[in-house]
N, C-alpha and C positions, 0 to 999 in steps of 0.2 A: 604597268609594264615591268615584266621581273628584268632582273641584271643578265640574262641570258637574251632576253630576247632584245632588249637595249642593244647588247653589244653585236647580236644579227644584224639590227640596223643601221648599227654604227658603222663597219666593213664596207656596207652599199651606198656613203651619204657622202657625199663632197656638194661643194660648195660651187653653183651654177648649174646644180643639175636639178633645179628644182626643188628640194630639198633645205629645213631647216637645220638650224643649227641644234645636235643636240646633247642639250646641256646636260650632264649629270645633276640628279637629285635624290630623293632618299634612293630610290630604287637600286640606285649604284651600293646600295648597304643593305641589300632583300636577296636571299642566296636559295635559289629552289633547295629542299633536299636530297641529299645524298643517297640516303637511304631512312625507312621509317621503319619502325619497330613498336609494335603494339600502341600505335597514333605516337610515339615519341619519334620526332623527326631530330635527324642529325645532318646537319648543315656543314659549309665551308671554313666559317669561323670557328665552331667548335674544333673541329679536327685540327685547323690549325694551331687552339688554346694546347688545345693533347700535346700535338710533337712539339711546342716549342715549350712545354715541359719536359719530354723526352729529353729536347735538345739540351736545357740548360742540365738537367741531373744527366744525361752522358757526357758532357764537356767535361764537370767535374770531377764524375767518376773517374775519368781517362787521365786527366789532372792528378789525381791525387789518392787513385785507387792504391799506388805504387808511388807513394814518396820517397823520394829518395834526400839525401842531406845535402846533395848539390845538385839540383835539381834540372829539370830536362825542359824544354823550348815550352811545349803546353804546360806544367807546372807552375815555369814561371809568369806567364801570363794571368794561371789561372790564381798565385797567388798573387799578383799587381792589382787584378780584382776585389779579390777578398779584400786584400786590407787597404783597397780603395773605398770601401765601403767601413770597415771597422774602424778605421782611424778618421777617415773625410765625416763621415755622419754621425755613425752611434758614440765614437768618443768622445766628438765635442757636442755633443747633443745631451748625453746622459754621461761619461766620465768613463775611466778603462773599470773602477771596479764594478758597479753598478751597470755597464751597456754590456759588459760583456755577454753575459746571459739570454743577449737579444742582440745579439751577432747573425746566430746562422738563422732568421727569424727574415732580420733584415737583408741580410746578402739574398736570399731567398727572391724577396720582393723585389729586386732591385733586378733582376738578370730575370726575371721571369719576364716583370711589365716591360723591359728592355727588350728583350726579344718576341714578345707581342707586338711591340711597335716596328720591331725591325723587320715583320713581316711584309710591311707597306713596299719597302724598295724590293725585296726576292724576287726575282720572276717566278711565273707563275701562281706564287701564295698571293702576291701585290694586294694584300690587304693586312689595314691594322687591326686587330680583334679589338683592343682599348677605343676603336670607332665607335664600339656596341655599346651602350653603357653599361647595359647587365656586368660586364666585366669588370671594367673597373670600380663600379657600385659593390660587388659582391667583394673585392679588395678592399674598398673602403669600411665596405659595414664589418670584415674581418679586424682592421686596424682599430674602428668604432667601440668594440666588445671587448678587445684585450685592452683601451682605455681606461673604461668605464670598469670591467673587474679590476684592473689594477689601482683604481681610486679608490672604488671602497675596502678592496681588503687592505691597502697601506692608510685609510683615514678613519677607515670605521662608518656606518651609517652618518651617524649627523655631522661628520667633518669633510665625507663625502661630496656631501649637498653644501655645504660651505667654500669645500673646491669649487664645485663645479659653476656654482651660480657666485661667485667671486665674496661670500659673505663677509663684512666689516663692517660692524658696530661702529668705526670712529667717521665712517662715511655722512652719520647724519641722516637729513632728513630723503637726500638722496639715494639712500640706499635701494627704498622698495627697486628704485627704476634699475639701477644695476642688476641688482637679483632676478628682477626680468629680462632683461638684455641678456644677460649671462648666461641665464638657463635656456635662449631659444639661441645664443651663437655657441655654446655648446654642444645641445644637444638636437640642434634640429640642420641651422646651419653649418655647422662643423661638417658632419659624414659628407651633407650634399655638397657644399664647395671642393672634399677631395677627392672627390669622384667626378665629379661636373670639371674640373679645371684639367686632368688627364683627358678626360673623353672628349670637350670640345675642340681641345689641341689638334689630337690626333684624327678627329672626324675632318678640323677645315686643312688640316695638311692635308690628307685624304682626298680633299675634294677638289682641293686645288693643282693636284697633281691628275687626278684623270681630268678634271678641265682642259690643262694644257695640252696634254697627252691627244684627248679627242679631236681638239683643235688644231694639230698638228696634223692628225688626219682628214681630219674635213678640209684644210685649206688648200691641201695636196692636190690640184689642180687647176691647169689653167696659170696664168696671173698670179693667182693666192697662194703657188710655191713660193713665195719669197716670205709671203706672213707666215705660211708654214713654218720655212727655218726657224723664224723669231721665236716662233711657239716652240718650235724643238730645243731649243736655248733654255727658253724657260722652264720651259720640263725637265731639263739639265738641273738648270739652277735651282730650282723648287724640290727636286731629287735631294739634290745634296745639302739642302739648309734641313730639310726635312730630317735624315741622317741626325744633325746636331739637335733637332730638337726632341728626337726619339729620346736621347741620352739624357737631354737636360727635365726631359718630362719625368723619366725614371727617377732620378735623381730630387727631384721636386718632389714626389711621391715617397719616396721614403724619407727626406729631412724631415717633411709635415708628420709621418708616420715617427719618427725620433723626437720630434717637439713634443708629440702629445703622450707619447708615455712617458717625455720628462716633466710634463706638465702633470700628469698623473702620481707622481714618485714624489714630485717637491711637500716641502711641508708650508703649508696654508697659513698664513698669519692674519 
C-alpha cells in the first residue's frame, strides 16, 4: 500500500468502527512520483533534498551577501552559526591552522543535514529526507573519499595503509589481528556506522511521530477521545524531542566527519 493510499485510509478509520489500527511501516517512506522523465522518477523527498539546499544557500546569501561591519538581525544569526560550527567542531577537531581550510566544507554539512531533518516537523514537507538512507549514505561516502585521499596524499602509499589498518611493529605477535580489525573498522565499518547512525535516528523519530499522530486520530471517538488527548501530548512531546535530536544528529555527523580527517592529517607512529 503506497503512503497515499495509507493515508486515504487513515481519514476513514477510527477506533469501533470496525476497523484496525493502522500502524505505520515502510510504506509511510514509499512516495508515488511526482513527475517522470525519461523512466527517472522524482519523488517527494528528492524535491525536498533540492529546496532545503535552496533554503540553506539563500539564508546565507541574505546573511552575508551584504555584510556589513555592524551587522543586521539575519547576519548575526547567520554568523552565531558559522562559528558555531568553526570553532565547536572543526577547531577542536583539527586546530584553527589546519581546520580552517575545511570550515565552509563543514558549515556546509552541518545546515544542509540539519535542515533535512528539520523537514520532519514543517507542515506539509513532514518528512525527514536523512529517513532515506541513500542520503545520508551518499553524505557519508562524500566524507568516506575526502578521508581516504587526504591519508594517502599526507602519508604516501605504504604509510597510508600503516594509518589506516593502525600498523606497529612493537605490537608483536598481535599485530596480524589489529591489521585486520583495522582495516575492516576502517574501511568497511567506518562509511556504514555514519550513515546507518543519522538515518536510523531520523527513520525511528519519523516513525514515531506518525505513530502518535495516527493514533490520535483513530482514538477520536467514542470513549477513546481521552486516549486520543494522551496520544496528542505525545505527539506534542515526540515533536519537540524530535527538534533536539535533528540538531544533535547534525551535529554528530559532522564531529565524526572532523575526527576522521584529523585522523587522516595526524602522523602515524
Amino acid at each position: 500500500m503506497s503512503a497515499d493510499q495509507m493515508l486515504a485510509f487513515e481519514t476513514d478509520c477510527h477506533i469501533f468502527q470496525g476497523c484496525g489500527f493502522p500502524a505505520p511501516g515502510l510504506h509511510s517512506f514509499v512516495f508515488e512520483p511526482l513527475f517522470t522523465v525519461g523512466g527517472f522518477e522524482f519523488n517527494k523527498p528528492m524535491l525536498l533534498a533540492i529546496l532545503g539546499s535552496l533554503v540553506v544557500v539563500g539564508f546565507f546569501w541574505a546573511a552575508f551577501g551584504r555584510a556589513k561591519v555592524v551587522p543586521g538581525k539575519l547576519q548575526m544569526i547567520g554568523e552565531a552559526g558559522y562559528d558555531f560550527v568553526r570553532r565547536g567542531l572543526v577547531y577542536d577537531a583539527l586546530g584553527k591552522k589546519e581546520g580552517e581550510k575545511y570550515v565552509p566544507l563543514m558549515v556546509s554539512l552541518f545546515f544542509f543535514v540539519w535542515m533535512m531533518n528539520l523537514w520532519s516537523i514543517i507542515p506539509v514537507a513532514s518528512f525527514p529526507v536523512t529517513s532515506i538512507i541513500a542520503y545520508p549514505a551518499g553524505l557519508a561516502l562524500m566524507v568516506y573519499i575526502l578521508w581516504v585521499g587526504l591519508t594517502f596524499k599526507k602519508h604516501g602509499f605504504v604509510g597510508a595503509w600503516k594509518n589506516i589498518t593502525g600498523y606497529d611493529k612493537t605490537l608483536g605477535w598481535i599485530l596480524p589481528l589489529i591489521v585486520v580489525l583495522e582495516f575492516f573498522s576502517n574501511l568497511i565499518i567506518r562509511p556504514f556506522t555514519h550513515a546507518v547512525r543519522l538515518f536510523a535516528n531520523m527513520f525511528a523519530g519519523h516513525m514515531l511521530i506518525v505513530m502518535f499522530t495516527i493514533a490520535s486520530w483513530y482514538l477520536l471517538n467514542g470513549i477513546g477521545i481521552a486516549y486520543a488527548s494522551a496520544s496528542f501530548v505525545m505527539t506534542i512531546v515526540m515533536t519537540a524531542f524530535e527538534l533536539f535530536i535533528q540538531a544533535v544528529q547534525a551535529y554528530v555527523f559532522v564531529l565524526l566527519a572532523c575526527n576522521y580527517v584529523q585522523g587522516a592529517l595526524a602522523e602515524h607512529h
